[in-house]
N, C-alpha and C positions, 0 to 999 in steps of 0.2 A: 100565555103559559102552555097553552095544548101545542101551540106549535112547535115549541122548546122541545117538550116532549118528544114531538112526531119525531123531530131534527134529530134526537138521541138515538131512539129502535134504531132508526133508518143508519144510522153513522154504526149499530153495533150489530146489525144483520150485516153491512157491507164489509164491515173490518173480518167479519168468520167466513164471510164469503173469498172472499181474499186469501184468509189463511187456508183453508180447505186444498184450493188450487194451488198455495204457494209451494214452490221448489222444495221449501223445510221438510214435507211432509212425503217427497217421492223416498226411492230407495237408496240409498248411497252406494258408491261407487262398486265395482265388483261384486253385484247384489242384484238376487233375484226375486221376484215378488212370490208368495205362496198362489196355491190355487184358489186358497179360499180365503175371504178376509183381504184387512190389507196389512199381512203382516211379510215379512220378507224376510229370506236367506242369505247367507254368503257362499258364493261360489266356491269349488272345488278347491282344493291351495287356499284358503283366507279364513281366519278367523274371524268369529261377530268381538269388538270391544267396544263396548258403548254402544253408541251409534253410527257405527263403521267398521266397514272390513278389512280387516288386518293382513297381510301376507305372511304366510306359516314359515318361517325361517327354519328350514330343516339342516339339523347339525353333521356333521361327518355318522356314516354310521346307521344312517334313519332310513325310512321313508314315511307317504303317509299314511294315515288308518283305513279302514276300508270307509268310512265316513268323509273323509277328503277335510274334516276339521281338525285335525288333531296328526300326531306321529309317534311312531314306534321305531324301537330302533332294531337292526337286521341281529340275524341269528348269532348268536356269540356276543353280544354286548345285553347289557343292562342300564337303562333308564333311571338316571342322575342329574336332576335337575334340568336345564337345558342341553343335557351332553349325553351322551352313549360309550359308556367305557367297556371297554375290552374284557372279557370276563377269562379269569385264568386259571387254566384248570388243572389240579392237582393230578400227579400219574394216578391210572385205573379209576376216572371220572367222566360225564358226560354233559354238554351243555345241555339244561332244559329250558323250555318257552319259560319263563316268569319275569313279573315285573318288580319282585322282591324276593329275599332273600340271597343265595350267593349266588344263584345262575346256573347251580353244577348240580347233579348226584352222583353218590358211590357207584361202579360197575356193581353188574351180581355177583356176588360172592367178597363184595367188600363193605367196611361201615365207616362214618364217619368219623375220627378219635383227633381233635387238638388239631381239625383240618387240614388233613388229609383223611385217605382212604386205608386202611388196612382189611387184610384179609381176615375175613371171617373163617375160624379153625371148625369146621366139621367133624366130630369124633366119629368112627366107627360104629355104624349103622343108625348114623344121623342123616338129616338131609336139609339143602337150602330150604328157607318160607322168605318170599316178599314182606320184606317188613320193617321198618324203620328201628323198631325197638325192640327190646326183648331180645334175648338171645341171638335170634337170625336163623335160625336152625331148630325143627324139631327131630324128635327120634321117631324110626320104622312102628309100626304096630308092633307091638308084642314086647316092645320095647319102653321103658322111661329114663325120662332125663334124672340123672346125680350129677350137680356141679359139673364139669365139661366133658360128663362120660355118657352112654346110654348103655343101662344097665337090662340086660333080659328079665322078662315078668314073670315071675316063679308061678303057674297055676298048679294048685292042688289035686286031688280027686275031687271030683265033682263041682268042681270051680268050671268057670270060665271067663273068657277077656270080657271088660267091661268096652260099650262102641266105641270106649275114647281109645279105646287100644293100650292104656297105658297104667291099668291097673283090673284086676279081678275083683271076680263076686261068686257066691256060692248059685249053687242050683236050688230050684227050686226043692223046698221038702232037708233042708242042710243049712245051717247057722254055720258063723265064720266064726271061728275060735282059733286065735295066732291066725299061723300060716297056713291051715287046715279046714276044712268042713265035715263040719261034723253032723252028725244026723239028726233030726230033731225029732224027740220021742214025746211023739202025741199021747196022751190018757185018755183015760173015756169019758166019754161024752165033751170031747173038743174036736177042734179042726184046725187045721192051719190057718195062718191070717193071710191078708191080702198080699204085703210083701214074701211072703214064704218059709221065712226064717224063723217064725217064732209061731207060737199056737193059743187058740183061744174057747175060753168054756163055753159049750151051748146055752142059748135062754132056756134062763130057769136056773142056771149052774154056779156059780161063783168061786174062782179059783184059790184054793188054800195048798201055798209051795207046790207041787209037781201034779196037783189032782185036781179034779172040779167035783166038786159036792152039790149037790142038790139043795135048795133054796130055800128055809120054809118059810114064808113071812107072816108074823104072829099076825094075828086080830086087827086091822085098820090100818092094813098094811098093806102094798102091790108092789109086784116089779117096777122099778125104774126103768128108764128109755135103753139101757143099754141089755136091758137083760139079764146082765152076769149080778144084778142086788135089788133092795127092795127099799122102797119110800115110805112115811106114814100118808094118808090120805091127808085131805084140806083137815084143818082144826088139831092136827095132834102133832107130834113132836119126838123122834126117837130116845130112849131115855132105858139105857141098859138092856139092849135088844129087843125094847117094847115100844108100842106108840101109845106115849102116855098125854091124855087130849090137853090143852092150854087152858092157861087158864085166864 
């Protein structure tokens, strides 16, 4: 029985030994070994399929990739299955590199409408923007777009252009009323607010219509966080201008 045994190792140590060296296991034809491992390439011109390197059949129109597995096809056509078609280009159009869509864009100064190109109409004291959408066209500073016109930005006294160029704002110390600025009349004991246009009572003050009155908070009572009113302390409860405690 042990030697049954031996007889088996020995027949399936020789049968791997065998396959190890056998031909199955080199590179196939047109095929080159990596540097590392033993895994392997196809050669320039040849695709890997399976377990073999295939010849790149390149169609009218191509050549190969910079990979040497693959093809692209030459300037003016488009990649379609295994072919390369002619890409045709509308007047006032340009071929561009890609591997989808039509192949083409509009010149500047035209857009795409029902494929072809038309002209983009610039109104008077508008001008071209790179852009696919939207208008095509913005208007000069000082200027904003109405429907296909750009109309001049009316600034007030004491206005000026907002950075977008294409609308106004008052000055500092001036509220926008209509198309005007108008003055903004501080009271006593306020100041201006941060944006400019409007005005706010000092701490302590609390404003009632155009004035700031002075605060007085009854009996278990403080100013709140902003200043301009007053809180009851912990335990009590406002309750007709008083802080009447919980009960």
């Amino acid at each position: 029985m042990k030697i049954v045994v031996r007889l088996l190792i020995l027949a399936v140590l020789l049968a791997s030994t065998i396959a190890v060296g056998s031909p199955a296991n080199e590179p196939p034809a047109n095929s080159v070994r990596t540097p590392y491992g033993s895994g392997w390439d196809c050669l320039r011109g040849f695709r890997r399929t399976g377990d073999a390197c295939v010849a790149i059949q390149l169609p009218a129109n191509s050549y190969l990739s910079s990979n040497g597995h693959d093809w692209d096809c030459d300037r003016g056509h488009l990649k379609r299955g295994d072919t390369c078609l002619a890409i045709k280009l509308p007047a006032n159009s340009y071929a561009e590199e890609t591997e989808s869509g039509t192949g083409w864009r509009c010149d500047r100064g035209f857009r795409l409408s029902e494929g072809s190109c038309r002209r983009l109409v610039v109104p008077e004291h508008g001008y071209l923007v790179d852009s696919s959408f939207g208008r095509g066209w913005e208007c000069e500073r000082g200027y904003r777009a109405d429907g296909t016109r750009c109309l001049l930005v009316q600034v007030p006294a004491h206005g000026f252009l907002r950075e977008s160029g294409d609308a106004w704002e008052c000055e500092r110390g001036y509220a926008r009323n209509a198309n005007a600025c108008s003055l903004v009349i501080v009271p006593d004991n306020a100041y201006l607010d941060r944006a400019g246009n409007d005005w706010k009572c000092e701490r302590g003050h609390g404003r009632v219509g155009l004035r700031c009155v002075k605060l007085s908070p009854p009996a278990n009572a403080h100013l709140d966080y902003s200043g301009n009113d007053w809180e009851c302390a912990d335990g009590f409860h406002k309750q007709t201008g008083a802080c009447v405690a919980r009960n």
